[in-house]
C-alpha positions in Angstrom: 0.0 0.0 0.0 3.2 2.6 1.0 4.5 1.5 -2.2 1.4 2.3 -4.2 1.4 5.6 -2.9 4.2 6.8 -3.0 4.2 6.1 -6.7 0.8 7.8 -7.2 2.5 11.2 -5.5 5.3 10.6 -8.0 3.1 10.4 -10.6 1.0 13.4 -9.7 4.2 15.6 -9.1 5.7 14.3 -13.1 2.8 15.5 -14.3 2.7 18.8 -13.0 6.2 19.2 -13.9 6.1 17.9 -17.0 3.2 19.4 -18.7 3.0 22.8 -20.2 1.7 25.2 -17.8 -2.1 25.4 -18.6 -4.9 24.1 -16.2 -6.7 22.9 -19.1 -4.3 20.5 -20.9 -4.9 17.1 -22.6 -2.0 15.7 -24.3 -3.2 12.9 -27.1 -1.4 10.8 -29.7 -1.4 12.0 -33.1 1.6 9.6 -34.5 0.7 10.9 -37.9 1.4 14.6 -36.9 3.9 13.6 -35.5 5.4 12.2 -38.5 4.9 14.7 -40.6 6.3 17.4 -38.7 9.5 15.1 -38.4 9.9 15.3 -42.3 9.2 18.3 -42.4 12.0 20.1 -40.8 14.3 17.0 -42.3 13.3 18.9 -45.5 13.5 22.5 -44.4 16.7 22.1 -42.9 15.3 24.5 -40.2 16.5 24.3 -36.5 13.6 23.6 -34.3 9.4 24.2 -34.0 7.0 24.6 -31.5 3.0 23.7 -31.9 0.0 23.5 -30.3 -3.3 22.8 -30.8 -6.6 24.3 -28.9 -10.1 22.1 -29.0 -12.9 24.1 -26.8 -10.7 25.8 -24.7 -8.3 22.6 -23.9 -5.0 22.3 -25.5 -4.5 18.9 -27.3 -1.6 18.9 -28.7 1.4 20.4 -27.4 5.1 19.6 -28.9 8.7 21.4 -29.8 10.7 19.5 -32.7 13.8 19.7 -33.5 16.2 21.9 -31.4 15.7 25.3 -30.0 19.7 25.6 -29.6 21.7 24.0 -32.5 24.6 24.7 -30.9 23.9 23.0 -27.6 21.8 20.6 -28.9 19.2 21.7 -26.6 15.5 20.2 -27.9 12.7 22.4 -28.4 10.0 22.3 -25.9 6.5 24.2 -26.5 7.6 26.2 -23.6 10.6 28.3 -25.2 9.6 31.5 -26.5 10.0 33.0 -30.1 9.4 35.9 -31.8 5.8 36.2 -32.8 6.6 38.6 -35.7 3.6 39.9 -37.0 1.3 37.8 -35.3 2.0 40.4 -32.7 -0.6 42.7 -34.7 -3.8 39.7 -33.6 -1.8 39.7 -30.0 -3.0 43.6 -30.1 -6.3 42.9 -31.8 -7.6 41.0 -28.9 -7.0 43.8 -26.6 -8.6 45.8 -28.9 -11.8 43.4 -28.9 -11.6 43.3 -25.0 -12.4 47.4 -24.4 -14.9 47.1 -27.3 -16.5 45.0 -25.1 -16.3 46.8 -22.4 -17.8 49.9 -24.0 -14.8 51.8 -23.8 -14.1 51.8 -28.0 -16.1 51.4 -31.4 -13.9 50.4 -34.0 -15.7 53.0 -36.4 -15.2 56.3 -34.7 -12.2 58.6 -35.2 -9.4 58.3 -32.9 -9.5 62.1 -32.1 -12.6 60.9 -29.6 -10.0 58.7 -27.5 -6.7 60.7 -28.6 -7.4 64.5 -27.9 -4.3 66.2 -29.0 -4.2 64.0 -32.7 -3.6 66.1 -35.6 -4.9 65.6 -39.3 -4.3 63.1 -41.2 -4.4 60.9 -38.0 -7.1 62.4 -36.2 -9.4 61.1 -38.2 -8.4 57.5 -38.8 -10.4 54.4 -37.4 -9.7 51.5 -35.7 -11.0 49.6 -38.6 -8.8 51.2 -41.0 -6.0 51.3 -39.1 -6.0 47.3 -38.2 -7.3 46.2 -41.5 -4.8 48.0 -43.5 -7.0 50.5 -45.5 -5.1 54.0 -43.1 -3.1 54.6 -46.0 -0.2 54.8 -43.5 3.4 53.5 -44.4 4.7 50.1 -43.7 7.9 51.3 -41.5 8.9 54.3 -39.8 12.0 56.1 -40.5 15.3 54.2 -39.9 16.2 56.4 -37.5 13.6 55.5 -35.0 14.6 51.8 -34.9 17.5 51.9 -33.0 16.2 53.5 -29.8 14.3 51.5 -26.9 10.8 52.6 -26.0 9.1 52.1 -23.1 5.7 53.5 -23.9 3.7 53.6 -27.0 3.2 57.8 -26.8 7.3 58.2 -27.1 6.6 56.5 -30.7 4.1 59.2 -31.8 6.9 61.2 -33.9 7.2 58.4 -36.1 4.3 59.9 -37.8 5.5 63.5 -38.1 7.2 63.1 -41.0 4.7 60.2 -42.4 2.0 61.5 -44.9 -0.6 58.9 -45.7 -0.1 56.9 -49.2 -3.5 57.3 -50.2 -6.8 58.4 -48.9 -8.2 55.5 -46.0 -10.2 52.9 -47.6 -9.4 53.6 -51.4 -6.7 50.8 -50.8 -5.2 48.1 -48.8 -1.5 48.5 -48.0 -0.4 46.2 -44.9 0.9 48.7 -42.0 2.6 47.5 -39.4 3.2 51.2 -38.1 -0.2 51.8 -37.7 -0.2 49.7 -34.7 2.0 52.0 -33.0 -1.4 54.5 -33.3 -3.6 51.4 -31.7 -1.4 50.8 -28.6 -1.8 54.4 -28.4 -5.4 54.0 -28.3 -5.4 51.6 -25.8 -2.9 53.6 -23.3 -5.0 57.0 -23.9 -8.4 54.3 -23.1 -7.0 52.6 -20.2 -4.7 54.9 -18.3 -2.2 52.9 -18.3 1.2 52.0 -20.3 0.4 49.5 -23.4 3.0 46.9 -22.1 0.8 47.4 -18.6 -2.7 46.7 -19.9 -1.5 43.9 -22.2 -0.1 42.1 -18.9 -3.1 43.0 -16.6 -6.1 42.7 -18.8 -5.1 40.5 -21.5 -2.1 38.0 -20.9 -3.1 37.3 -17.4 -6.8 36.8 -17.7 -6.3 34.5 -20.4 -3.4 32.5 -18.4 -0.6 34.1 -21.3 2.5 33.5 -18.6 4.9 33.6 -21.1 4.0 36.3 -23.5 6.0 39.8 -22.9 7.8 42.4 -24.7 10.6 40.9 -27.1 14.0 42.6 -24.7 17.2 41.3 -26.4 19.0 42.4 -23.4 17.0 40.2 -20.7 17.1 36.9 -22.8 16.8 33.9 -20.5 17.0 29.7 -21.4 13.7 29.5 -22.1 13.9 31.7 -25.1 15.3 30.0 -28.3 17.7 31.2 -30.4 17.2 33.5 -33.3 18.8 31.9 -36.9 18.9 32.8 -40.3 19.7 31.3 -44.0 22.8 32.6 -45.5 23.6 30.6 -48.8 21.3 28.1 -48.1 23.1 27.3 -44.5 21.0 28.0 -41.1 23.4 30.8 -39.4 22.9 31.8 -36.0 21.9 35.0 -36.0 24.0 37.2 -33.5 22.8 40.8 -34.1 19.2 40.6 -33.0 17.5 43.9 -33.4 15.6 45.6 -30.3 11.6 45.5 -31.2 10.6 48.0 -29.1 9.9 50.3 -31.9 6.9 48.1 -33.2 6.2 45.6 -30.0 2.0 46.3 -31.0 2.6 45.3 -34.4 5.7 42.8 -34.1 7.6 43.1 -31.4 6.3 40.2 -28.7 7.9 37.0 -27.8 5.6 34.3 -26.4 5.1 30.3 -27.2 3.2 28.3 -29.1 1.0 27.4 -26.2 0.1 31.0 -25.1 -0.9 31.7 -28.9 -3.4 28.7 -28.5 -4.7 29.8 -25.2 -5.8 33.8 -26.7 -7.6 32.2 -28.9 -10.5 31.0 -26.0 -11.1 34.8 -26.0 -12.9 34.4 -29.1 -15.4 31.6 -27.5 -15.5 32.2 -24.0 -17.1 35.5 -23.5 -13.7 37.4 -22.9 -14.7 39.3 -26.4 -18.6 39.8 -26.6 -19.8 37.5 -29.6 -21.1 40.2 -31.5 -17.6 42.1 -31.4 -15.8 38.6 -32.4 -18.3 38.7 -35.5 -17.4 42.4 -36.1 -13.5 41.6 -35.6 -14.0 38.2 -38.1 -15.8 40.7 -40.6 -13.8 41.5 -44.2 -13.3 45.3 -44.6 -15.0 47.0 -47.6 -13.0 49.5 -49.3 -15.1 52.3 -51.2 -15.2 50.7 -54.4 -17.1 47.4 -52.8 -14.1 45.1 -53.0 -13.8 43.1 -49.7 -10.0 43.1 -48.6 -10.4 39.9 -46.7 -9.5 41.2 -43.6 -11.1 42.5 -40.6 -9.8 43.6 -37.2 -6.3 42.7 -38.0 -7.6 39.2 -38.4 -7.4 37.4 -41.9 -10.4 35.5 -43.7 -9.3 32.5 -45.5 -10.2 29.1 -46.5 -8.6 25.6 -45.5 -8.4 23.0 -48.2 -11.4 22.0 -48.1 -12.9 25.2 -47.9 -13.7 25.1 -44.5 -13.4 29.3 -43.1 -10.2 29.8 -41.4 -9.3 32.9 -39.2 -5.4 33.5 -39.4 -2.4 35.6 -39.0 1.2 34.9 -39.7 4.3 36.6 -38.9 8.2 37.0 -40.5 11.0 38.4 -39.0 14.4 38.3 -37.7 14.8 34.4 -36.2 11.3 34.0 -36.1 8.4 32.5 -38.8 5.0 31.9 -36.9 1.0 31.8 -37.6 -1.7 31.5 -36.3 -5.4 29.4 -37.4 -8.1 29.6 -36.0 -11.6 27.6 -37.3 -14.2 29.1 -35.7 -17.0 26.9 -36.9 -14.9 24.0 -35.1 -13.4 26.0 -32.0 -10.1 24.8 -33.0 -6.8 26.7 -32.8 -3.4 25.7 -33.8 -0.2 28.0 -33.6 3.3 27.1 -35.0 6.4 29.1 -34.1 9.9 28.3 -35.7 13.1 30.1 -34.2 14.6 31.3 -37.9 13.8 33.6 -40.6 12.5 31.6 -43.6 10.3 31.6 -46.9 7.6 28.6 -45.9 4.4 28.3 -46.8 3.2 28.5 -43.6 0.0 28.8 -43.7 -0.9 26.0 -45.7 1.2 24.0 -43.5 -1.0 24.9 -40.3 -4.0 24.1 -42.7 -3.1 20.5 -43.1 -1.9 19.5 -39.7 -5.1 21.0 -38.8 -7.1 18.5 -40.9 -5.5 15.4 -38.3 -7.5 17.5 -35.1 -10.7 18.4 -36.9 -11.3 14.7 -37.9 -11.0 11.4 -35.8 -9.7 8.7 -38.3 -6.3 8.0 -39.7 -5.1 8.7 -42.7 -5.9 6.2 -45.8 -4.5 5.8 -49.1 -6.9 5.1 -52.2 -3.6 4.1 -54.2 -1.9 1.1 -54.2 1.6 0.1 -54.7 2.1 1.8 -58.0 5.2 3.1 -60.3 3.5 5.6 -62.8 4.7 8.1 -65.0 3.3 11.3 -65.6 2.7 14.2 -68.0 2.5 17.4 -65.7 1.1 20.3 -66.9 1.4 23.8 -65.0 -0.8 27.1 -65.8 1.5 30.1 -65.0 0.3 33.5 -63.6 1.2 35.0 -66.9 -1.4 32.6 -68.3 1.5 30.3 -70.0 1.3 26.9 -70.1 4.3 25.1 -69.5 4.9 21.1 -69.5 6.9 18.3 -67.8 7.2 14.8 -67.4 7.2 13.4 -64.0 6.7 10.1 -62.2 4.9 9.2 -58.9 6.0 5.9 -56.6 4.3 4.3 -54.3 4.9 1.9 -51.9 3.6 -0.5 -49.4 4.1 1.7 -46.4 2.1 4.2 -48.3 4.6 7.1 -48.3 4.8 7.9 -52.3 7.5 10.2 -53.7 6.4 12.6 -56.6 9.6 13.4 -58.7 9.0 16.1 -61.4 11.5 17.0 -64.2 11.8 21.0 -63.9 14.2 23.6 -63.0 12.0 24.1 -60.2 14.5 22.3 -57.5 12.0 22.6 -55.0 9.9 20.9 -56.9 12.0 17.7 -58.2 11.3 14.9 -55.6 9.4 15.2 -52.5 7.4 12.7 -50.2 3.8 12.0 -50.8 1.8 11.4 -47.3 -2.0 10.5 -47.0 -4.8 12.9 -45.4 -7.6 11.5 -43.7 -10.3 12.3 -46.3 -10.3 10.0 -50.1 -7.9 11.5 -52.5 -6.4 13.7 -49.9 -2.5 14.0 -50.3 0.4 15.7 -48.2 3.6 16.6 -50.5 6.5 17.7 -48.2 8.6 20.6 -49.9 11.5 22.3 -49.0 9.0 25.2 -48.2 6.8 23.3 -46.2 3.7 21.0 -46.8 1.6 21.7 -49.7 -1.7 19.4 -50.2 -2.0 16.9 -53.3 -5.3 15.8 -54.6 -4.7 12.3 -56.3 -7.3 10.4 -57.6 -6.8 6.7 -59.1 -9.8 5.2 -61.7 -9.1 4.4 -65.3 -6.0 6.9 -65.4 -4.3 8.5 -62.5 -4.5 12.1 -62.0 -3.9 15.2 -59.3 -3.6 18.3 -58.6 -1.0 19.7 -56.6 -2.2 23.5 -54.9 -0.5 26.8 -53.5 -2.1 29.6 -52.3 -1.3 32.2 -49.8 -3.3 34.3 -48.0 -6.2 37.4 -48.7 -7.8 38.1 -52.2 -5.6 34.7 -53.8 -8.1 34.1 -56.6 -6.3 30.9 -57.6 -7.0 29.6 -53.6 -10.3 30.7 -53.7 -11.2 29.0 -57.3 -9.5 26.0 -56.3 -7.2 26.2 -59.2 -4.1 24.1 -58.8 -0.6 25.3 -59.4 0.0 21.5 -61.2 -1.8 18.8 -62.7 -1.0 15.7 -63.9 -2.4 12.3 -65.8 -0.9 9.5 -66.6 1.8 9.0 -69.2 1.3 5.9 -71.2 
């Protein structure tokens, strides 16, 4: 009996120490995700990822891969932080969504109500044009302003003294990640206190966000991983970080995987009213009635299979990371990867996602085959161009598509089954990228890109190749 307790209270303490820090944590097997994220930084050569997954307010799925230290060979955990980039600007967003529901801000009205002493042009932005990208303000502030440490989000207001608006608000949409210096702004002029303040006392704690602060290159500590780059094609360690201060609202945060999943049960659980969260999902309308796909921040896609997807990603020095949310499903997953790279991110997120929203494995409709192909590929500049190709497959159902083009990242990747018939995974040097093969009298499939708002080829469902048998 003192033997079978002791090991319970050794059991209860490993798991308490062992688990990521969230009260509401489930940890399943997903061998198949698993998997796949193992090839997939095999082929990206990158250094290490953190992901997890958030089902009604419970995380999942929580795992690092790979190393967050290549040096030291130290393994990444979902507990080291990384840059969020530009998932930062959705980090502000939700603040933004919390003091609408409190009645302290209305996305449509000019900042001069909240922000007195604002001056023309930017007295009369909105909250809606600023987020969404529609402000006409620049991308970047001057040079000069980067290299100094701020510590509130007024010192930043002369960034815009010498910034006239590109174009009249809501004639265009030009991304802004300055403009987010304007909302934090907002949000100390609204709530008396500093923007670094209200983020830690209204947002990150409330939502249990322990590890999500301001990205301070001079107060790095073990649990942060380190920052790398590709120079030649070779992961670098990347030794010059640059301060972020200077755009912490719209890029400038460091946090985890895990924290990214857990902001997202503000969007179900009452934190942001469920009329604002409709208002914040909401594409913007510029004054010609094209939608810009976009909303508070937030970015309107589709998945694959067309299921709606609410997303943000994020690039920048050491740092790649998204964000996806399916609000039909409650399901959030967040990927963070400690180095600056060109990855299809988001359709990456998209497919793992498929392996939480559904509760079979994956199956293949093909068997054992050796086929060549004739592969044809539609360009944007409406060019047809053609190949020959061949796809393998085994008995252990991983294929290998091999494609004879200049394209290198193209030439020979792995083929991996989805859980839905004629559902395909190719692995690429740029991340994973989702096949449609079907086999009846001939083989053919469809092999699809697409990035984010207004991709008409995404939305069409028009693939980037397709191919048929070769007899």
């Amino acid at each position: 009996m003192k033997d079978f307790i002791l090991a319970f209270i050794f059991t209860v303490l490993f798991l308490n120490f062992s688990t990521p820090h969230n009260d509401q944590f489930i940890q399943k097997e997903y061998s198949q995700v698993d998997e796949l994220l193992t090839e997939f930084l095999a082929k990206t050569n990158l250094p290490g990822l953190s992901i997890s997954v958030n089902k009604s307010g419970t995380i999942i799925y929580s795992k690092g891969f790979g190393f967050a230290d290549v040096q030291q060979k130290e393994k990444m955990k979902p507990t080291h932080q990384i840059r969020t980039a530009s998932v930062a600007k959705v980090i502000t967003a939700t603040a933004l969504g919390k003091l609408a529901t409190d009645g302290k801000l209305d996305f449509d009205t000019p900042l001069k109500k909240y922000i007195s002493y604002l001056e023309e042009p930017l007295a009369n932005l909105t909250v809606r044009q600023i987020a969404g990208h529609t402000s006409g303000l620049p991308h970047q502030p001057d040079s000069k302003f980067k290299k100094k440490s701020y510590t509130t989000a007024k010192e930043t207001l002369p960034f815009f003294e010498e910034s006239s608006l590109l174009f009249e608000p809501d004639t265009q949409y030009e991304y802004s990640t300055l403009g987010y210096n304007l909302l934090a702004l907002l949000i100390e002029e609204i709530s008396g206190k500093t923007y670094t303040n209200y983020m830690k006392e209204d947002i990150f704690t409330p939502l249990g966000m322990i590890q999500t602060f301001p990205d301070d290159i001079s107060t790095s500590s073990n649990e942060d991983a380190q920052l790398y780059f590709f120079k030649k094609d070779k992961l670098v360690l990347d030794k010059k970080a640059v301060n972020g201060s200077y755009k912490l609202a719209g890029a400038g945060f460091r946090s985890t995987s895990i924290d990214l999943a857990k902001m997202m049960n503000a969007y179900s659980n009452g934190f942001i009213n469920e009329n604002i969260v409709q208002s914040m999902f909401t594409s913007h309308k510029l004054r010609n009635e094209e939608f810009t796909n976009v909303g508070i921040a937030w970015r309107l896609n589709k998945d694959i299979n067309d299921k709606p997807t609410i997303e943000h990603a994020g690039s920048w020095q050491g740092a790649r990371t998204v964000i996806v949310h399916y609000p039909e499903d409650e399901l959030s997953i967040s990927i963070m990867i400690n180095a600056k790279c060109t990855l299809f991110i988001e359709e990456t997120a998209h497919i793992l996602a498929q392996f939480f929203l559904n509760d079979s494995s994956p199956k293949s409709d093909i068997s054992s085959i050796n086929q060549a192909l004739k592969i044809t590929n539609n360009t944007s500049s409406g060019a047809t161009e053609s190949y020959k190709g061949q796809l393998t497959f085994s008995s252990d159902k991983i294929g290998r598509l091999r494609i004879e083009t200049e394209k290198q990242w193209l030439q020979d990747n792995k083929v991996y089954p989805l859980l839905k018939d004629n559902n395909y995974v190719l692995s690429t040097e740029f991340g994973l990228l989702y096949l449609q093969i079907k086999q009846q009298t001939d083989l053919n499939g469809k092999l699809f890109l697409y990035q984010v708002i207004n991709d008409k080829n995404h939305m069409n469902g028009v693939p980037l190749l397709s191919f048929t048998s070769d007899k």
